[in-house]
ROTIVEX-384639 format. One record per residue: residue in one letter; x, y, z of N, C-alpha, C in turn. Coordinates in steps of 0.001 Angstrom, whole numbers, padded with zeros to 6 digits, always signed. Example, Ala and Ser with C-alpha at 12.3 -4.5 7.8 and 13.67 -1.06 7.14 Angstrom:
! ROTIVEX-384639
a+013190-005690+007800+012300-004500+007800+013200-003300+007800
s+012850-002250+007080+013670-001060+007140+012900+000030+007870
END
This chain:
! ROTIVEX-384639
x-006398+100538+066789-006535+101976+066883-005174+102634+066626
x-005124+103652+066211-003843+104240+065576-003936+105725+066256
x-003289+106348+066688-002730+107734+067861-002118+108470+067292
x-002218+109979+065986-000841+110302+065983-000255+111378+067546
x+000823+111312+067423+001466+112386+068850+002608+113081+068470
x+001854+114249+068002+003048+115433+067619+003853+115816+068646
x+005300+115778+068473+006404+116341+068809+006273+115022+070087
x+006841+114304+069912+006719+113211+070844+008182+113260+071866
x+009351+113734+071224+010387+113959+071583+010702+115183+072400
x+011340+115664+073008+012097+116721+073661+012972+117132+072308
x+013423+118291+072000+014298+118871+070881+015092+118533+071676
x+015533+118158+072696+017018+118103+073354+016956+116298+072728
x+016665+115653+073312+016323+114247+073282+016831+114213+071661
x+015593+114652+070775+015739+114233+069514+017380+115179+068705
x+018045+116048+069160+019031+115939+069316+020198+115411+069769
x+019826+114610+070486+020489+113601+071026+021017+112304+070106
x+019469+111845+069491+019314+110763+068740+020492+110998+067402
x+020283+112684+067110+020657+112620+065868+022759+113069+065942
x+022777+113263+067217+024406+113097+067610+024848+111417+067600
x+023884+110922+067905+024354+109467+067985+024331+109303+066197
x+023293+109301+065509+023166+108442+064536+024384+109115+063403
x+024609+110885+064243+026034+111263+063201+027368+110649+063469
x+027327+110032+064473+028496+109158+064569+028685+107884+064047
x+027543+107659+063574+027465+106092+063102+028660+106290+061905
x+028607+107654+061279+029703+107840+059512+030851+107699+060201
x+031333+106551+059201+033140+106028+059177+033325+105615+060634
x+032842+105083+061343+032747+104242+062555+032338+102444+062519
x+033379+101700+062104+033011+100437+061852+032992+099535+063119
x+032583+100018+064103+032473+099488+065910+030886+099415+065838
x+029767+100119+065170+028689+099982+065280+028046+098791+065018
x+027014+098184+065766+026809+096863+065178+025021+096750+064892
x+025120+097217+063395+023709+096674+062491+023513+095900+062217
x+022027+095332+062084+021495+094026+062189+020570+094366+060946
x+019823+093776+060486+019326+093867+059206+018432+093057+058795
x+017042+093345+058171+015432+092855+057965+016377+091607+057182
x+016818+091707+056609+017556+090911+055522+017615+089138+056395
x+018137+089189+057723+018861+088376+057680+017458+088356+059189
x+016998+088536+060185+016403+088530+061380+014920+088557+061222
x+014705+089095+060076+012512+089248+059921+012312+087955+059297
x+011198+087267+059861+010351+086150+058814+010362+086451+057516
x+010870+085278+056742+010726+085387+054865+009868+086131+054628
x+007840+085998+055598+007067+086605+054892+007057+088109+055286
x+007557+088338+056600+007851+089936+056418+008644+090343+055413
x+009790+089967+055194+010657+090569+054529+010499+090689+053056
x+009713+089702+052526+009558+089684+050621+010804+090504+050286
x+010379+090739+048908+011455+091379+047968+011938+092710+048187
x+011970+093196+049934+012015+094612+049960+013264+094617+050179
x+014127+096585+050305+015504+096446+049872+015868+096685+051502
x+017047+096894+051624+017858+096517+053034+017312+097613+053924
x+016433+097269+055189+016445+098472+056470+017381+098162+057722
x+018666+098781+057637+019294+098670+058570+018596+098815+059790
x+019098+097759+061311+018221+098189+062755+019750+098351+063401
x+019387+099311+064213+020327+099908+065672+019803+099521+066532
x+019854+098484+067736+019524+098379+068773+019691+099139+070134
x+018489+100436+070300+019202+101225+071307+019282+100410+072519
x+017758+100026+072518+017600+098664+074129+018992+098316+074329
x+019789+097837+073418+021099+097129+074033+022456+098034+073999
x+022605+098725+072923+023694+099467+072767+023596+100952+073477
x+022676+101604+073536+022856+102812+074155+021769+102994+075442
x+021923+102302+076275+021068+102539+077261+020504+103654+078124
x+021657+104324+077821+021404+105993+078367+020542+106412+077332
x+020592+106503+076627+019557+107547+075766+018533+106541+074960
x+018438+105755+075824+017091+104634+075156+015759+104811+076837
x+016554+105436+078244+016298+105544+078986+015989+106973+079086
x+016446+108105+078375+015825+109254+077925+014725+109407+077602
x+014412+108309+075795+013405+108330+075091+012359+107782+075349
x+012632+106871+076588+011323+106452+077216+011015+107400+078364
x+011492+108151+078597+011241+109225+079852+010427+110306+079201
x+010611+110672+077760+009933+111785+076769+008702+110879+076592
x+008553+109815+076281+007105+108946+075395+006451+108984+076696
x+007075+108645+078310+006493+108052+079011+005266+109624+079555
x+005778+110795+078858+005407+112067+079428+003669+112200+078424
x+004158+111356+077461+002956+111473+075964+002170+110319+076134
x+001965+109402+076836+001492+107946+077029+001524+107525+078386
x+000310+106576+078433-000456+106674+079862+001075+105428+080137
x+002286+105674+080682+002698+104627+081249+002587+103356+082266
x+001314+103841+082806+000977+102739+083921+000045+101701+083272
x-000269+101980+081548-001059+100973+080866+000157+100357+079847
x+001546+100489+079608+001901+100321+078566+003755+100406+079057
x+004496+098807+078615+005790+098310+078842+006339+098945+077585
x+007825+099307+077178+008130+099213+076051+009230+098093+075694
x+008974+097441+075354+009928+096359+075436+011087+096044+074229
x+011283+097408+073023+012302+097924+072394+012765+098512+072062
x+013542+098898+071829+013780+100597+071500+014826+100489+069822
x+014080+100168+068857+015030+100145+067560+015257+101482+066702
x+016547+101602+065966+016611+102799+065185+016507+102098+063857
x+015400+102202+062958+015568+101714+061379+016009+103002+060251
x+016480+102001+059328+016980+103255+058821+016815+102583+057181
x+015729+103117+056579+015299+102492+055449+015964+103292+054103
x+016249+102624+053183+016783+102878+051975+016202+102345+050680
x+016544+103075+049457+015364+103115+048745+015430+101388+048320
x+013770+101521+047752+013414+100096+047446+012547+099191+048735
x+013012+099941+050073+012702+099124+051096+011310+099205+051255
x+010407+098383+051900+009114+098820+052551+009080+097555+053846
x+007948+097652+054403+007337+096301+055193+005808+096144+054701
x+005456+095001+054544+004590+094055+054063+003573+094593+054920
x+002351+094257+054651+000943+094024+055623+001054+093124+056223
x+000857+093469+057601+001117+092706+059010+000709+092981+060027
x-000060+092358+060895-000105+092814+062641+001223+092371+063264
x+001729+093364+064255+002510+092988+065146+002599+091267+066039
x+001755+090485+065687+002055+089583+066168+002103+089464+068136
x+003055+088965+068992+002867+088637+069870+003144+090265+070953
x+002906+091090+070009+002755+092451+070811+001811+092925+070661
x+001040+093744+071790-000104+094618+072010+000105+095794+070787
x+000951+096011+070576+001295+097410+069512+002350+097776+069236
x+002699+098822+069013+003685+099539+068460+004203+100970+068683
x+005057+101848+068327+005076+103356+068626+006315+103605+067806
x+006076+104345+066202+006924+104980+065757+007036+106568+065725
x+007994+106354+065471+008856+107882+065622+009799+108490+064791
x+009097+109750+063808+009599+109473+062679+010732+111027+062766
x+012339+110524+062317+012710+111509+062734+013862+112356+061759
x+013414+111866+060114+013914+112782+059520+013348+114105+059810
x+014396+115427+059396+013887+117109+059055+013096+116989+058668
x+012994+116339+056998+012206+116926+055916+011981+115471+055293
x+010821+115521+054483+010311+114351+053760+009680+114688+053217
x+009990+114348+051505+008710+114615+050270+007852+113517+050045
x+007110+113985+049697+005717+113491+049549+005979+112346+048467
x+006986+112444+047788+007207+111936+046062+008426+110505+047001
x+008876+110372+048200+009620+110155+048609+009504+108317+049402
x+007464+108203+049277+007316+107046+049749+007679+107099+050981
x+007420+105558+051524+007994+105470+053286+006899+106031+054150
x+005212+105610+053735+004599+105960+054679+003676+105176+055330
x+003439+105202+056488+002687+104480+057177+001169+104357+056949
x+000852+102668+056110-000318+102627+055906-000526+101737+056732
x-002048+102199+057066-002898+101082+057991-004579+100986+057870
x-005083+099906+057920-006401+099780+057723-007791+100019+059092
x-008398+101262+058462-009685+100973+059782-010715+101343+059153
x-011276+100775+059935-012733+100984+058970-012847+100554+057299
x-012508+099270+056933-012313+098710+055536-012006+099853+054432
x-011402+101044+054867-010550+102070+054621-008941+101886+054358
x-008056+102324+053587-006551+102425+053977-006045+103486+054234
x-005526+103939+055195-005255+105443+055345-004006+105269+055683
x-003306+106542+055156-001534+106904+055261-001410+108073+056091
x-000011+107790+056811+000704+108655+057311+001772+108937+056660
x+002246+110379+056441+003685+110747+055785+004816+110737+057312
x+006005+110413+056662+006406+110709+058183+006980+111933+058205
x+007010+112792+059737+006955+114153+059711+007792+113799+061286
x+008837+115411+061040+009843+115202+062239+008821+114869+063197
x+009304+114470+064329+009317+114100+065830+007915+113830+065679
x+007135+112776+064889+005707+112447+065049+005466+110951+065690
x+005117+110967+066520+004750+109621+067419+003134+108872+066731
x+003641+107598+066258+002526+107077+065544+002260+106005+066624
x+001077+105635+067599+001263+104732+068482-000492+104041+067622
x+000060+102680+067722-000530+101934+067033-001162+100471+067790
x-002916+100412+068184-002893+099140+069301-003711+098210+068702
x-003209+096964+069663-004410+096398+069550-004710+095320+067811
x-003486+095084+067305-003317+094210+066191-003871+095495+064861
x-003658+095730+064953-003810+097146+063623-002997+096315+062219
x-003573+096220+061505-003327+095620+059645-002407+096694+059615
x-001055+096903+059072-000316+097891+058755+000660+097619+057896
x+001242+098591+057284+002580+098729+056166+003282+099588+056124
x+003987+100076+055334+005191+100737+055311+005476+100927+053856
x+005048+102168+053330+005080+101589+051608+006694+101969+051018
x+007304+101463+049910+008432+101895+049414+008992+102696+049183
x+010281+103267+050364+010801+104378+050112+011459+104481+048610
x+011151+105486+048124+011798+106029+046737+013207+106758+046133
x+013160+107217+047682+014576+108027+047631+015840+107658+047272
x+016907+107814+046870+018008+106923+046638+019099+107781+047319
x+018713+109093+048191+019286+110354+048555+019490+110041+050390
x+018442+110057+050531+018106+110062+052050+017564+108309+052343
x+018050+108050+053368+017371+107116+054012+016168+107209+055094
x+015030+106653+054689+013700+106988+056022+014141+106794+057629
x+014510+107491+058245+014765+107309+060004+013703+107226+060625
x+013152+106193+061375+012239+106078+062255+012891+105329+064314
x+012052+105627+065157+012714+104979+066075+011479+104010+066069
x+010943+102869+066411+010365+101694+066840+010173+100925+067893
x+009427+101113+068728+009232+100712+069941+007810+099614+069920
x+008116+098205+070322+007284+097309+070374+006636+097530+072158
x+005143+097468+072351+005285+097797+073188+004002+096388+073524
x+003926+096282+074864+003233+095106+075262+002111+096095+077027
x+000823+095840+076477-000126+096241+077723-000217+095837+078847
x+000064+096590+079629-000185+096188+081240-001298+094968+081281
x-001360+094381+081738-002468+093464+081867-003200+093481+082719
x-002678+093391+084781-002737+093497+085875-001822+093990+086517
x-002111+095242+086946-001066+096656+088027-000302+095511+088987
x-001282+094554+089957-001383+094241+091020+000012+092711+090766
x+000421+092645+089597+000792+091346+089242+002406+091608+088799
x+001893+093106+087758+002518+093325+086686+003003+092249+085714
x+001821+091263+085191+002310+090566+084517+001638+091113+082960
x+002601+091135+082130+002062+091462+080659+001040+090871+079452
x+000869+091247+078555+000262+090485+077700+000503+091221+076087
END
C-alpha cells in the first residue's frame, strides 16, 4: 500500500534540513557513503552515483526533530523508524525494481523547491497490475507498506540533484513485547 502525506515536515524542520545540507558546500569533514560502493550489485545496475548522508548517525538532533514531525503524520505506536538517510541523486541515477526486503516499508520525503516534470526521479510503484508514478513535490511524505514492487526512474537533470530524506521503517509487531518485524 502506498500513502501520499502532504507537507509531512514542519517549514521550520524542513528548514532546518536545508541549513544542514547548505553546509555540506566546500566542507570536506562530511562523510558520504554511496549506492556505488554499499547497495547489492542487483540494486545498483548501471545507475549513476546517489550520494547517502547518514542523519541516524551524524546529526542526531535533527534526525530526532524529523521523527517528532512524521511521528505527528503516522500512527507511531504501529511503526519504528529505524533510518533516517539524506540521498541526493544526480543525473543518470535511478533505483531498480525492488521490495524493501527485510523491512516492513519505507517513508520518503521529497525535498527539493521545484521539480520538472522533464526532470525524471519519480517514484514508481506497482498496484493493482498497474504502474503508477509519483513526481516528487516539496515536503511530500510517500509512506510505502507492506513489500510494495517499487522504483525510482532516472533523474535527467545535470543542474539539480533529486533530494529525498528515506526512512526504512519496521512494524510494531507486539505493544506488550515491543519486539519488531
Amino acid at each position: 500500500m502506498v500513502t501520499k502525506i502532504e507537507n509531512i515536515l514542519t517549514e521550520s524542520t524542513y528548514k532546518k534540513i536545508f541549513s544542514l545540507i547548505n553546509s555540506f558546500e566546500n566542507n570536506d569533514q562530511i562523510k558520504f557513503r554511496s549506492n556505488r560502493f554499499m547497495w547489492p550489485k542487483d540494486l545498483r545496475s548501471n545507475t549513476g552515483v546517489i550520494l547517502i548522508y547518514d542523519l541516524y548517525i551524524e546529526n542526531v538532533e535533527l534526525f530526532k526533530l524529523i521523527k517528532s514531525d512524521i511521528e505527528q503524520k503516522i500512527d507511531r505506536n504501529q511503526y519504528e523508524i529505524d533510518h533516517c538517510l539524506l540521498y541526493f541523486y544526480f543525473e543518470n541515477s535511478y533505483i531498480q525494481w525492488h521490495e524493501d526486503g527485510k523491512y516492513f516499508g519505507a517513508l520518503s520525503i521529497y525535498l527539493n523547491e521545484e521539480w520538472d516534470v522533464d526532470w525524471g526521479g519519480y517514484f514508481m510503484y506497482e498496484e493493482a497490475n498497474q504502474i503508477k508514478a509519483l513526481k516528487p513535490i516539496k515536503n511530500l511524505g510517500v509512506l510505502q507498506e507492506g513489500g510494495v514492487n517499487h522504483c525510482v526512474s532516472a533523474v535527467t537533470s545535470n543542474n539539480i540533484p533529486r533530494i529525498s530524506l528515506q526512512m526504512f521503517i519496521r512494524k510494531l509487531k507486539d505493544k506488550s513485547n515491543n519486539s519488531l518485524i
